[in-house]
C-alpha positions in Angstrom: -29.7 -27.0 -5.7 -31.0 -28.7 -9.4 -32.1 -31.7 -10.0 -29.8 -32.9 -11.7 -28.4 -36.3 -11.1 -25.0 -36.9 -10.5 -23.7 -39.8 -12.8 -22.4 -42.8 -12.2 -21.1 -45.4 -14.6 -21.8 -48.4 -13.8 -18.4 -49.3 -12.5 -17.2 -53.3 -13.4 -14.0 -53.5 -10.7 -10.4 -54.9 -12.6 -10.7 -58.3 -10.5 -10.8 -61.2 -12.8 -14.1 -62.7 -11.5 -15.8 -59.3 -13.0 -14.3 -60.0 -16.2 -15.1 -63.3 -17.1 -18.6 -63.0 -18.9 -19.5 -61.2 -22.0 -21.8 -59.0 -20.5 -22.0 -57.6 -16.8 -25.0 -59.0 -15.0 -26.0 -55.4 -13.7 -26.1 -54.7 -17.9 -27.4 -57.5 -18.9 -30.5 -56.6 -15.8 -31.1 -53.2 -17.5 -31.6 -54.5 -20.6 -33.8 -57.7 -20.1 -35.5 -56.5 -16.8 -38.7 -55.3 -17.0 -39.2 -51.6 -15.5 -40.4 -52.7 -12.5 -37.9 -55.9 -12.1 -35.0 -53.2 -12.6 -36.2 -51.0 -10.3 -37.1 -53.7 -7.9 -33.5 -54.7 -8.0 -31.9 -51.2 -7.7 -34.1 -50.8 -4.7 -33.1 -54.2 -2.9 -29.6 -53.8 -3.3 -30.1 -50.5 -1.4 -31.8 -52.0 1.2 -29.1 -54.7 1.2 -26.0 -52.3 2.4 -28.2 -49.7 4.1 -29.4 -52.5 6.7 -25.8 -54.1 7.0 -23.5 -51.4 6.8 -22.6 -51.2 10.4 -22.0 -54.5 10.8 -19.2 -55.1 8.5 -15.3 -54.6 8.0 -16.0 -51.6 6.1 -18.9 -49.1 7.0 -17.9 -46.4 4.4 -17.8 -49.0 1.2 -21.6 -50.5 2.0 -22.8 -46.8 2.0 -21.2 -45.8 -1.3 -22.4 -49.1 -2.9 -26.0 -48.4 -1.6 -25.1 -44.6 -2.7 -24.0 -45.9 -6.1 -27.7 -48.0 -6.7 -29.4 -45.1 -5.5 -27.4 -43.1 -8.2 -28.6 -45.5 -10.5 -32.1 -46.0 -9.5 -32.3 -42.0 -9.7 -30.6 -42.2 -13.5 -33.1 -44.8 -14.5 -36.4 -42.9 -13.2 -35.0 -39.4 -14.9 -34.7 -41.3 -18.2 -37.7 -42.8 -18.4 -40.2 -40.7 -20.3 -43.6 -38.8 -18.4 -45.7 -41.8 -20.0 -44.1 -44.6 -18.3 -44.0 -42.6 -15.1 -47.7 -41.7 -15.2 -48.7 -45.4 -16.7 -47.2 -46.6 -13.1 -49.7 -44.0 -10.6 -53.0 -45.5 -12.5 
């Protein structure tokens, strides 16, 4: 098994509330976040439907959300070069 990270595109559903702005907020977060307020995000919302997923209508679709931000959070880490990563153990 690699390590290779599956990829996931950051999915914006066809309902007309997601398509309102110019910009999806999960887009607009990546790009005006810093590193650690990304990350911080990608981590909460993981914690979010990892803690609730039982207790809702649909088990399955809270554990591929949190699956999907974990995706993400994985894709985010990979691309971020040895500097940064070593900048953040100091």
């Amino acid at each position: 098994m690699g390590s290779e990270v599956c990829r996931v595109p950051k999915f914006h559903p066809p309902v007309s509330h997601y398509n309102r702005g110019m910009i999806q907020p999960i887009d607009f977060m990546e790009s005006n976040f810093t590193p650690d307020e990304y990350r911080g995000f990608l981590k909460g919302q993981v914690i979010k439907y990892i803690s609730r997923y039982r207790y809702k209508g649909s088990p399955i679709a809270d554990l591929a959300k949190a699956q999907t931000y974990i995706l993400w959070l994985l894709e985010f880490e990979e691309n971020r070069s040895a500097s940064e990563i070593n900048k953040d153990k100091k």
